[in-house]
C-alpha positions as CSV (number, residue, x, y, z in Angstrom):
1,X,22.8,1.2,41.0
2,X,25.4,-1.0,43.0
3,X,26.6,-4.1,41.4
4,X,27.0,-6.9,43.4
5,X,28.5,-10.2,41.5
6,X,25.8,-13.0,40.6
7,X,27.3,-16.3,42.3
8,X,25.9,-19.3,42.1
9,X,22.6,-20.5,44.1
10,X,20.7,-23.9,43.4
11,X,17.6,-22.7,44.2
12,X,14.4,-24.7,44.6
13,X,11.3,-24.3,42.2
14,X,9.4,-22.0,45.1
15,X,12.7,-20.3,46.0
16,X,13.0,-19.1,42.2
17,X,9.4,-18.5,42.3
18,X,10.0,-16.0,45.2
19,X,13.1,-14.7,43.7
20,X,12.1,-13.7,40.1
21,X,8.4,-12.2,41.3
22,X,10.3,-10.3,43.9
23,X,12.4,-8.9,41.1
24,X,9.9,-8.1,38.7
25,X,7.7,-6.1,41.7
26,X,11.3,-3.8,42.4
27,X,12.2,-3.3,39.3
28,X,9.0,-1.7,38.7
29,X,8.7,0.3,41.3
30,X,11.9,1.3,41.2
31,X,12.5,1.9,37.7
32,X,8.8,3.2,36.4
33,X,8.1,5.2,39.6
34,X,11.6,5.6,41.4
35,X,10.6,4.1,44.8
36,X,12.0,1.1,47.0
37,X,9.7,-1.3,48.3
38,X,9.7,-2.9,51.9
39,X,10.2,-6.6,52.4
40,X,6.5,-6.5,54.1
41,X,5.4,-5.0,50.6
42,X,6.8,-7.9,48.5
43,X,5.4,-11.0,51.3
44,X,1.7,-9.4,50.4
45,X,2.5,-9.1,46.7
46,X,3.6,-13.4,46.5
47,X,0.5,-13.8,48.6
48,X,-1.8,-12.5,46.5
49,X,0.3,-14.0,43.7
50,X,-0.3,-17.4,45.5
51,X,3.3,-17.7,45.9
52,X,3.6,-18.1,49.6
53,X,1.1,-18.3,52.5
54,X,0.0,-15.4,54.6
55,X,1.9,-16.7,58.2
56,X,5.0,-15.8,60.2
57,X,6.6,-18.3,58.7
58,X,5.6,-16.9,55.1
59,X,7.0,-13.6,55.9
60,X,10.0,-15.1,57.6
61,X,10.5,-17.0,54.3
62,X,10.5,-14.0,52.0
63,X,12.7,-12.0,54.6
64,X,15.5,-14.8,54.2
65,X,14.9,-15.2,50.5
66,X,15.2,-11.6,50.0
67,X,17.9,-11.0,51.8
68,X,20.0,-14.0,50.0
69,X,18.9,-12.6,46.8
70,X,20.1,-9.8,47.1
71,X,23.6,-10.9,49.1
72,X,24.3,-13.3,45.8
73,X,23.0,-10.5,43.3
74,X,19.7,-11.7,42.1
75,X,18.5,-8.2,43.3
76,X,19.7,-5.2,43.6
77,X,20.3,-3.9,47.7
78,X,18.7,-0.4,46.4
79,X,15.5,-1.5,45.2
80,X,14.4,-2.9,48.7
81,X,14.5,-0.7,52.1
82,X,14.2,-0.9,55.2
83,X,11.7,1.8,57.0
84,X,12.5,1.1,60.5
85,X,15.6,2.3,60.9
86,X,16.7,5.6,59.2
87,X,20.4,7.2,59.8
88,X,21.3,10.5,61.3
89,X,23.7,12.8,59.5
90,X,24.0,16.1,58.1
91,X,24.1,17.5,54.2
92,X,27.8,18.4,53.2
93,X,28.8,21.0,50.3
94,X,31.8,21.6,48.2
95,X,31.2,25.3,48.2
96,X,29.0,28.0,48.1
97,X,27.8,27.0,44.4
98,X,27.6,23.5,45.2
99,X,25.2,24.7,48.5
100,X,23.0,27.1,46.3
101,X,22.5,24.9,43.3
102,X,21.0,22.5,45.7
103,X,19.0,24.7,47.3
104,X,17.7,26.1,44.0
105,X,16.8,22.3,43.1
106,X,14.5,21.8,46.3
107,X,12.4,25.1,45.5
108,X,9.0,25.1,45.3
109,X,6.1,27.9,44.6
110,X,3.0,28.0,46.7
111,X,0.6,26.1,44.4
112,X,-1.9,26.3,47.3
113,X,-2.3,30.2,47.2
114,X,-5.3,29.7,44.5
115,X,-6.9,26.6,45.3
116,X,-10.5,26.7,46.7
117,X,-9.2,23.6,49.0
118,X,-6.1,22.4,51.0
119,X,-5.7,18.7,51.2
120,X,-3.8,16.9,53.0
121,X,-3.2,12.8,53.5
122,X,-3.3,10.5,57.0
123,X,-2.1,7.2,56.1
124,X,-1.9,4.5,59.2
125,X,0.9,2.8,58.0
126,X,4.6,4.6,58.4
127,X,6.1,2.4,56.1
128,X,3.8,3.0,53.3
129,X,4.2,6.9,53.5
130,X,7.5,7.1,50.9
131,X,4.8,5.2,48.7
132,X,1.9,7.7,49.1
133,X,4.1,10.7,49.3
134,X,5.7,9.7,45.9
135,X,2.6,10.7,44.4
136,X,1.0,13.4,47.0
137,X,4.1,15.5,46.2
138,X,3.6,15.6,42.5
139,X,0.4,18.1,43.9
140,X,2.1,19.3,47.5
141,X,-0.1,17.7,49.7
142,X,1.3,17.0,53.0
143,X,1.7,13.5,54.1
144,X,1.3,12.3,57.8
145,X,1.8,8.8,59.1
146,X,0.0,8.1,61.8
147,X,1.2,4.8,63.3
148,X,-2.3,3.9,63.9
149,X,-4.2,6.4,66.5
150,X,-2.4,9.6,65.8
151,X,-0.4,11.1,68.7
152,X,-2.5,14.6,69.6
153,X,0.7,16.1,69.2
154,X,1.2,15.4,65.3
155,X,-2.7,16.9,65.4
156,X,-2.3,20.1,67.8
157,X,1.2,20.7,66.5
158,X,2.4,19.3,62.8
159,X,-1.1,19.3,61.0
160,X,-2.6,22.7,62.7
161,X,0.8,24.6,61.9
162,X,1.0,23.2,58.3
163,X,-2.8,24.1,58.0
164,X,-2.7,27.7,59.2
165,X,0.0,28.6,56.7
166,X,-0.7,26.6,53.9
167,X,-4.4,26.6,54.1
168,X,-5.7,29.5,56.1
169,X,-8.2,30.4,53.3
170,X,-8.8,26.9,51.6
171,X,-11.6,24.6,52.5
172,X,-9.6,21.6,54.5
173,X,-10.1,17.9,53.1
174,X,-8.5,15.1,54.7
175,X,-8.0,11.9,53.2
176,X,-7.9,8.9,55.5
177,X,-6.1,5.7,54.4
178,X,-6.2,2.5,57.1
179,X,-6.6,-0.9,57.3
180,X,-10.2,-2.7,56.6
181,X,-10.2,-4.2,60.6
182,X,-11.7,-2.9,63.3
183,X,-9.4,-0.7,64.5
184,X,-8.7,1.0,61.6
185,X,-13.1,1.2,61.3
186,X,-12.5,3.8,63.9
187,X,-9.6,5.7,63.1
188,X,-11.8,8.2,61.4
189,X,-13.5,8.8,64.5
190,X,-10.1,9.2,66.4
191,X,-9.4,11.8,64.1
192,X,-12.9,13.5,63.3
193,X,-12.5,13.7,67.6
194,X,-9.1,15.6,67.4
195,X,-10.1,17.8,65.0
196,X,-13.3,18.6,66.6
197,X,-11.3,19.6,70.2
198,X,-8.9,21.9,68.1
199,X,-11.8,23.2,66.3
200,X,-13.7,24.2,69.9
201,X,-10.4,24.7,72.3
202,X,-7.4,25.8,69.6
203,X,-9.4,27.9,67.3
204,X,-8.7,25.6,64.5
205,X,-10.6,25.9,60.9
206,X,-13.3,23.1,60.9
207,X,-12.3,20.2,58.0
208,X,-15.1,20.5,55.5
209,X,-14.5,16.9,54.7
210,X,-12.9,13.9,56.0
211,X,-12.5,10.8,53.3
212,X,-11.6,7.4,54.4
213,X,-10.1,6.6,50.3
214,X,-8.7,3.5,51.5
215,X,-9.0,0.2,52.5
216,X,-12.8,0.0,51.8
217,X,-14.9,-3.7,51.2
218,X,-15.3,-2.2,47.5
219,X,-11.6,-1.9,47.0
220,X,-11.3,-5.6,48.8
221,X,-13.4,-7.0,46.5
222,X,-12.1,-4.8,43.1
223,X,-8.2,-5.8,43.5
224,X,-9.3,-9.1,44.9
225,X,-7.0,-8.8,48.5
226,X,-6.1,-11.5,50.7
227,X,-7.8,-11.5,54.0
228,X,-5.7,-12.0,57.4
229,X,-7.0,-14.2,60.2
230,X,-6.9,-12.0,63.3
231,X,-8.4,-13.3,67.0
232,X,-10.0,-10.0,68.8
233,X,-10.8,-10.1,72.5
234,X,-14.7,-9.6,72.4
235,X,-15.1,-10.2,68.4
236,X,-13.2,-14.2,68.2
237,X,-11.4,-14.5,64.9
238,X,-12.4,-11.9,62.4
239,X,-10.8,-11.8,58.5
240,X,-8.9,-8.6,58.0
241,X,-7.3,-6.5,55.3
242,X,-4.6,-4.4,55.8
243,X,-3.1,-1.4,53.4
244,X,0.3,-3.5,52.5
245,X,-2.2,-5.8,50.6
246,X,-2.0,-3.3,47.6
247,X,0.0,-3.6,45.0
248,X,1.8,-0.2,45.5
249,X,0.9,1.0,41.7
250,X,-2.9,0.5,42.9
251,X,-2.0,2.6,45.7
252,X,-1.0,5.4,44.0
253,X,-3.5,5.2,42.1
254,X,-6.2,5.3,44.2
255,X,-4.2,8.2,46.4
256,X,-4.0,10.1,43.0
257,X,-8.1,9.7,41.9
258,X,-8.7,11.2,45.4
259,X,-6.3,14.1,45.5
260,X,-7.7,15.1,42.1
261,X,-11.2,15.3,42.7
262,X,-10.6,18.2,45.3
263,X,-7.9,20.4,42.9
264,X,-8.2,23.0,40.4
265,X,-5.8,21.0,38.0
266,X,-5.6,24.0,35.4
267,X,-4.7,26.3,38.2
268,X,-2.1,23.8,39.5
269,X,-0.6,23.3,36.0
270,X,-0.3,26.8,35.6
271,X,1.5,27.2,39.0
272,X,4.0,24.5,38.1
273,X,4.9,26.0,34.8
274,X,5.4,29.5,36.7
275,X,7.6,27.3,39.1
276,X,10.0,26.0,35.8
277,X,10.3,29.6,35.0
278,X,11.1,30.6,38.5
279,X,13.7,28.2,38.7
280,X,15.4,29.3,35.7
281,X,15.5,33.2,36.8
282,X,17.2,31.2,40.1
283,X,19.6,29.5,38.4
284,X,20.6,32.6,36.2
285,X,20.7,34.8,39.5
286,X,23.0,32.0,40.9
287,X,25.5,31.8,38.2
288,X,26.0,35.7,37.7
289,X,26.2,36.4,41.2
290,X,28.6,33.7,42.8
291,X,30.9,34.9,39.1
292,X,30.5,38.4,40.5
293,X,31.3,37.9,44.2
294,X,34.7,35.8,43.3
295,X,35.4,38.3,40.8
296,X,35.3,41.0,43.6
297,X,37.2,39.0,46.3
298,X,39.0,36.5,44.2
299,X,38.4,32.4,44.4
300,X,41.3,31.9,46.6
301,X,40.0,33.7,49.7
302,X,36.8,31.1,49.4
């Protein structure tokens, strides 16, 4: 983790406020479950903290607290990240060993092969996919942010091809997780619509179950969420919830109760300990043959 030197700020009583439940939330979620957190993450976190109010000028203010905090090393720069933006650039190697010892970390055994169903996970909001994923791929299920009303091509493209191979002979179960406002009331239909025009035009194996697992009123009311003032055209000024209102451990572990209920656990255990041994044959493979092939051409030539 970087280290940036502490210098001196006089902060304010709601400043500090800000500042050390900022910290606590990141060095949670970094530390227990080795995931960065947004800025839009920690704004609904002091809300529901009754830290700050839910405005512009709320999220504004925890932007340009954050930021300072972290420029005058009250928090680290690793444990917040920003979604929006992500860099293009190519993996480098050392060598040949470097290359394969790499690849050998990033296998992974078909745990899919034996389960009655494949499941896979629509979540509206890009930026909390590196949240749900952090727990989807502790079982392999596929991940798709949807911005909102999926793009047909995601559907016809990404989530058919994944679901032919993956799941040709599994049952298909799709969990759904929006925002509790009207908009995201109908995503399920969005997507019960594309499925159903692959299902009659493409060929495409019929989902036998489509589960909106989040944001429901029960969940509103259980984790007790801060509504959002929103004025809609036809509807006036309706309260809203939106998915960033969870704290990202409830989250997960609402993501995980649902992926569970549709796994055979003790098959997937079993496949995960056949994956440990796998990887160890690899590793073995690895070492004797790259020890073999310099032998045979010498390191120098390399």
């Amino acid at each position: 983790m970087e280290k940036v030197r502490r210098k001196k700020w006089n902060m304010k009583p709601k400043t500090r406020r800000i500042v050390s439940e900022a910290y606590k939330l990141c060095k949670e979620m970094n530390e227990t479950y080795g995931q960065r957190v947004s800025v839009r993450q920690i704004y609904y976190f002091l809300f529901a903290k009754g830290v700050i109010q839910l405005s512009d000028s709320g999220y504004r203010q925890v932007s340009y607290v954050t930021t300072k905090a972290r420029k005058r090393g009250f928090i680290p720069f690793s444990w917040i990240e920003d979604r929006s933006r992500s860099p293009l650039w190519e993996m480098l190697y050392e060598n040949v060993e470097h290359f394969l010892n790499l690849t050998k970390a990033r296998y992974k055994r078909n745990t899919w092969s034996k389960q009655e169903n494949f499941v896979i996970v629509l979540v509206e909001k890009e930026a909390l996919a590196p949240i749900v994923w952090g727990i989807a791929k502790e079982y392999n299920v596929p991940v798709f942010p949807t911005k909102g009303f999926s793009s047909w091509s995601m559907f016809v493209r990404d989530i058919r091809q994944l679901t032919d191979y993956f799941g040709k002979n599994n049952s298909l179960v799709v969990l759904v997780l929006s925002d509790l406002d009207p908009s995201g009331k109908h995503i399920n239909n969005d997507y019960i619509n594309k499925f159903e025009f692959m299902v009659k035009e493409l060929g495409f194996k019929k989902p036998d179950a489509i589960e909106r697992v989040a944001l429901t009123e029960r969940q509103v009311n259980k984790y007790n969420l801060p509504p959002r003032k929103k004025k809609y055209k036809n509807k006036g000024i309706l309260n809203i919830w939106e998915l960033d209102a969870l704290n990202p451990k409830d989250l997960r572990s609402i993501v995980k109760e649902a992926i569970e209920k549709y796994l055979d656990l003790e098959q997937l255990h079993e496949d995960l300990e056949a994956e440990a041994r796998e990887i160890e044959k690899l590793q073995f493979l690895i070492d004797i043959g790259i020890e073999t092939y310099l032998n045979s051409i010498g390191e120098e030539r390399l």
